[in-house]
C-alpha positions as CSV (number, residue, x, y, z in Angstrom):
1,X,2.0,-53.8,-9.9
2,X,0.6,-50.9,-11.6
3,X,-0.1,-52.8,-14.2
4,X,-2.1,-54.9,-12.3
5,X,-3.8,-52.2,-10.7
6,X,-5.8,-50.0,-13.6
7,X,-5.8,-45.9,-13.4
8,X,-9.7,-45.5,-12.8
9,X,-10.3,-43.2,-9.8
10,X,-14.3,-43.5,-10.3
11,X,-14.1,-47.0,-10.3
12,X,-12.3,-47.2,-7.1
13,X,-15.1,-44.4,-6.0
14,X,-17.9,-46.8,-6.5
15,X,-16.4,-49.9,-5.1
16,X,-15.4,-47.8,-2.2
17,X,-18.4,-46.0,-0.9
18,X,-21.2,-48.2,-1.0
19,X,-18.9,-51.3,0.6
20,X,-18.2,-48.2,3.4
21,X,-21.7,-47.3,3.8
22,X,-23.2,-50.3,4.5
23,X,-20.4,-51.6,7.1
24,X,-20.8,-47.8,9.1
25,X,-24.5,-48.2,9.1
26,X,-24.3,-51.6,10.2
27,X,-21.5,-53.0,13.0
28,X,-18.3,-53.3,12.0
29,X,-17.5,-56.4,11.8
30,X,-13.8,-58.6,11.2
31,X,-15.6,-60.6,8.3
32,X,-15.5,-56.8,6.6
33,X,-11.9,-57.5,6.1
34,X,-12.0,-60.3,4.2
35,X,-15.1,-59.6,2.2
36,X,-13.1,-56.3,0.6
37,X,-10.4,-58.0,0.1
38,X,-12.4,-60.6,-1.9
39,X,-14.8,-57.5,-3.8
40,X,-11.3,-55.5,-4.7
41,X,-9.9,-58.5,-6.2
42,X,-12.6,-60.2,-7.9
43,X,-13.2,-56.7,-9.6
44,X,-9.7,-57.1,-10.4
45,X,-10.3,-60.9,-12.1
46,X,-12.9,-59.3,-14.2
47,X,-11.3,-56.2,-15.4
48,X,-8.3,-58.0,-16.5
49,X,-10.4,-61.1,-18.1
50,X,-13.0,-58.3,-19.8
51,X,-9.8,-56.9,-21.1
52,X,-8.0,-60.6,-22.1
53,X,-11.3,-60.9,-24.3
54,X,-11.3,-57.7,-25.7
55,X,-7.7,-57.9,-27.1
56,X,-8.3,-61.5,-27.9
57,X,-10.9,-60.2,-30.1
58,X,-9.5,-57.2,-31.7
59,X,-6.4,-59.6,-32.6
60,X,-4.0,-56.7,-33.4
61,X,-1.0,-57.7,-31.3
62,X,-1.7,-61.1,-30.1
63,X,1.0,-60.7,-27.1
64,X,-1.4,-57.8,-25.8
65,X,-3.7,-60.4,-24.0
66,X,-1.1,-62.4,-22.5
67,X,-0.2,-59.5,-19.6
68,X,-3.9,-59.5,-18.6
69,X,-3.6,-64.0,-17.9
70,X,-1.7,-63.9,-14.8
71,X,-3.4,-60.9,-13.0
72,X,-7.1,-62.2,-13.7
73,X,-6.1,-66.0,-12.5
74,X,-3.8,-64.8,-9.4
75,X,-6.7,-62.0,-8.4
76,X,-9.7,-64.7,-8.9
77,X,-7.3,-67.0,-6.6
78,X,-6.8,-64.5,-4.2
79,X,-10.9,-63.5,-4.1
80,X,-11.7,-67.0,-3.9
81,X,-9.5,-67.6,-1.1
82,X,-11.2,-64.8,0.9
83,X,-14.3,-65.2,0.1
84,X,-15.0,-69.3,0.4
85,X,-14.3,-69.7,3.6
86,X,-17.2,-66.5,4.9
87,X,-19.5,-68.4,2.4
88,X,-19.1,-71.1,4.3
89,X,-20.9,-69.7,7.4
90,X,-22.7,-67.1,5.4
91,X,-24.0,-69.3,2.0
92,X,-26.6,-66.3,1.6
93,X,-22.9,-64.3,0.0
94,X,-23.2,-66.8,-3.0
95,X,-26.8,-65.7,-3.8
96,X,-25.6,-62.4,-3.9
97,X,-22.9,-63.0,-5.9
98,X,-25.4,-65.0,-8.5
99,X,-27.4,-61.9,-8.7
100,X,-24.3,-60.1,-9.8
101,X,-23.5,-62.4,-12.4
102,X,-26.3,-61.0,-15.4
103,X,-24.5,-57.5,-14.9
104,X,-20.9,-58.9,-15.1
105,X,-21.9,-60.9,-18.0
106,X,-23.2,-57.6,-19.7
107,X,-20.1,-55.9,-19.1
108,X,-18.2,-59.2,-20.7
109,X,-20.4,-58.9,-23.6
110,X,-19.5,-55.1,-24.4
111,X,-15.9,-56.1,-23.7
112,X,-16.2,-58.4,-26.4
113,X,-17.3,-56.0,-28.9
114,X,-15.1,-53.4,-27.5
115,X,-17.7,-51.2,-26.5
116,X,-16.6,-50.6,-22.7
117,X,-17.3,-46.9,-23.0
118,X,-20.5,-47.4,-24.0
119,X,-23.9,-46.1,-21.7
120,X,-25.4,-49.3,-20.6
121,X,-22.1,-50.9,-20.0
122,X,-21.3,-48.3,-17.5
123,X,-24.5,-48.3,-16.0
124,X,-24.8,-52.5,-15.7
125,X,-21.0,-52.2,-13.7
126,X,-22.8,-49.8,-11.1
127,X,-26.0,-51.6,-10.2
128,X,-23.6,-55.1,-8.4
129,X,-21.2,-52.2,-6.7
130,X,-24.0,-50.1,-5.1
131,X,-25.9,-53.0,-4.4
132,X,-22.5,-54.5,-2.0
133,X,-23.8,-51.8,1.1
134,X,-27.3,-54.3,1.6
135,X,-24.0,-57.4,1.7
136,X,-21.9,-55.1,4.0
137,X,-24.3,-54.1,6.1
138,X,-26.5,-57.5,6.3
139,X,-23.0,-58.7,7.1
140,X,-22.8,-56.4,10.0
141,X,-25.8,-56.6,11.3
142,X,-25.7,-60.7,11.4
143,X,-28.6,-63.2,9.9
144,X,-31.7,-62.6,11.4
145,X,-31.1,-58.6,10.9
146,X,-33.2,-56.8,7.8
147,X,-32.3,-56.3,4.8
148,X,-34.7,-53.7,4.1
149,X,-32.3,-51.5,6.6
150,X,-29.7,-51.1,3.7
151,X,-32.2,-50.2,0.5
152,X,-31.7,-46.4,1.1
153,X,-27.8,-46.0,0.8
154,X,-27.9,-48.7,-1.7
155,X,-30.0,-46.6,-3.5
156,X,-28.9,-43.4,-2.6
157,X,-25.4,-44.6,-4.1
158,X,-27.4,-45.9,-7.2
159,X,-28.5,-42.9,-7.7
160,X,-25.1,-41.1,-7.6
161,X,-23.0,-43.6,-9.1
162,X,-25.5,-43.8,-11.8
163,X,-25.6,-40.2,-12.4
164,X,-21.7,-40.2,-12.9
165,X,-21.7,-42.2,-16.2
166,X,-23.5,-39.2,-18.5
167,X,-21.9,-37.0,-16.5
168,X,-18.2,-37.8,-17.1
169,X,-18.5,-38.0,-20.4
170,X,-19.7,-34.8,-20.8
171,X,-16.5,-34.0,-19.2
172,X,-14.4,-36.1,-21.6
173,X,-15.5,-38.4,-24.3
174,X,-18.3,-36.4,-25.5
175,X,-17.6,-33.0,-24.3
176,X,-19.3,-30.9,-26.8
177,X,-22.1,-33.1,-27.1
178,X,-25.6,-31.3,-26.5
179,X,-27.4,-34.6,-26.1
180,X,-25.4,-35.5,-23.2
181,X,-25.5,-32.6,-21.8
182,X,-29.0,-33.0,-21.8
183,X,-29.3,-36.3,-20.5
184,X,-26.6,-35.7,-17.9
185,X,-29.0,-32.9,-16.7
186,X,-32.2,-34.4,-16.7
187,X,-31.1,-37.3,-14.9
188,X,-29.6,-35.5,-12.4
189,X,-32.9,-33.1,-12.2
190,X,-35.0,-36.4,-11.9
191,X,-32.2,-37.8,-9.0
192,X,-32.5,-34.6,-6.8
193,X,-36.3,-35.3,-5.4
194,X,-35.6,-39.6,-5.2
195,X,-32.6,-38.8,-3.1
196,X,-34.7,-36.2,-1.4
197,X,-37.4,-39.2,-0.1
198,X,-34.8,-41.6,1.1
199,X,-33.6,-38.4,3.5
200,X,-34.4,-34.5,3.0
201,X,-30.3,-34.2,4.1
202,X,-29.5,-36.2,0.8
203,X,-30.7,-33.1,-1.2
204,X,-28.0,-31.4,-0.5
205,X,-25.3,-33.2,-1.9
206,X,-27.6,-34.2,-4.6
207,X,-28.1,-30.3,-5.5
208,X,-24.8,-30.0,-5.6
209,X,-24.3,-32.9,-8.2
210,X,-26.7,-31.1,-10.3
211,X,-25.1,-27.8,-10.2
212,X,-22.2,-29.6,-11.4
213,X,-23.5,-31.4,-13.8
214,X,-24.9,-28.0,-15.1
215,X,-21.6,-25.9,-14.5
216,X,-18.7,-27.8,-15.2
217,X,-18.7,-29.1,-18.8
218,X,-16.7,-27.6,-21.6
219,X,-15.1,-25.3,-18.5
220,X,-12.4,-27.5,-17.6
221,X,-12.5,-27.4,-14.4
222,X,-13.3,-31.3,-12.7
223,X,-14.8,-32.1,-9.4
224,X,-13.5,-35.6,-8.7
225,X,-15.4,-38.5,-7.7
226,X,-13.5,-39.1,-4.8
227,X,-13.9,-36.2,-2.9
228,X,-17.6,-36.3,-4.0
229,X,-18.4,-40.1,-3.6
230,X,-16.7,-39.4,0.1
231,X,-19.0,-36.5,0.4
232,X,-22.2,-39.0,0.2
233,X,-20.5,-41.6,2.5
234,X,-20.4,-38.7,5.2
235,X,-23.7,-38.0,4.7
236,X,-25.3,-41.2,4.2
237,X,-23.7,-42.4,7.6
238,X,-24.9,-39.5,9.3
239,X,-28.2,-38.7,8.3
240,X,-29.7,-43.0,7.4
């Protein structure tokens, strides 16, 4: 199973939060259940395919792509099964999942020329997860409720999520690098007053994401996304 299951704590973060967000802010509903099982495993069929394609295409050891066969068609299976049969009485689910689709397809094409780690790659995979709390919540609140209600803590987790890309690799693959650190600094500089419109209470936590941006490289010492995307969930439900 750990195979299976890949060892990326931020990635769980961001499927995580917003998913959370939007069902607290709307009603919890039993259709939630479902739905995140369907979102964790269809992120699961397109990890393992992005990875089927990469080490297709490198073509070093062709027995590395056979692992990845079986967890991308049982996890696909297993996210279809889940999330048909809500489509069925919520067809609006398969627009959103089209709208997903030109992100996904980014993320296949850096796969392809094994360049996962790169920027844009990272920030195409966040814009479909932040945008699952306007699903969640439209979810919870029913048909005829507004979307509009979920645009801040989709955007508030944008704007986290977002920030996290420059960030960690300032922490790891290109610790050292002054441009980085740059970027990772300006863009959380330019986050602080955005997140500050949607609610004054989100500057808090976004000040703090700038102070660690600013603090914690080439230190050593690592603030997790966990604890920090759980940090913004708390908020988010109890100030939006």
């Amino acid at each position: 199973m750990s195979r299976w299951v890949p060892n990326q704590h931020g990635a769980w973060a961001m499927l995580a939060v917003p998913f959370l967000a939007g069902t607290l802010l709307g009603r919890p509903r039993w259709a939630h259940v479902p739905l995140l099982a369907a979102w964790l495993l269809g992120y699961l069929a397109v990890y393992h395919a992005q990875q089927w394609l990469r080490l297709t295409r490198i073509g070093r050891n062709p027995r590395a792509p056979r692992r990845h066969v079986r967890p991308a068609v049982c996890c696909g299976a297993g996210a279809a099964a889940f999330g048909l049969p809500l489509a069925v009485g919520r067809p609006w689910l398969l627009w959103a999942a089209a709208c997903a689709v030109p992100f996904i397809a980014v993320n296949f094409l850096y796969a392809y020329a094994n360049r996962e780690r790169a920027l844009a790659n990272g920030l195409a995979a966040v814009v479909p997860a932040c945008a699952m709390a306007l699903v969640t919540l439209r979810v919870g609140v029913g048909v005829g409720g507004p979307w509009s209600a979920g645009v801040a803590p989709a955007v508030a987790c944008l704007l986290y999520f977002a920030g996290t890309v420059p960030y960690v690799k300032t922490m790891i693959r290109e610790r050292g690098s002054r441009a980085y650190y740059r970027g990772s600094i300006a863009y959380h500089c330019a986050a602080l007053p955005l997140a500050a419109a949607l609610s004054p209470w989100l500057a808090v936590p976004f000040a703090l994401f700038l102070v660690r941006a600013v603090v914690l490289p080439g230190r050593g010492v690592r603030v997790g996304e966990v604890a920090c995307g759980v940090g913004l969930l708390g908020v988010l439900v109890a100030v939006l």
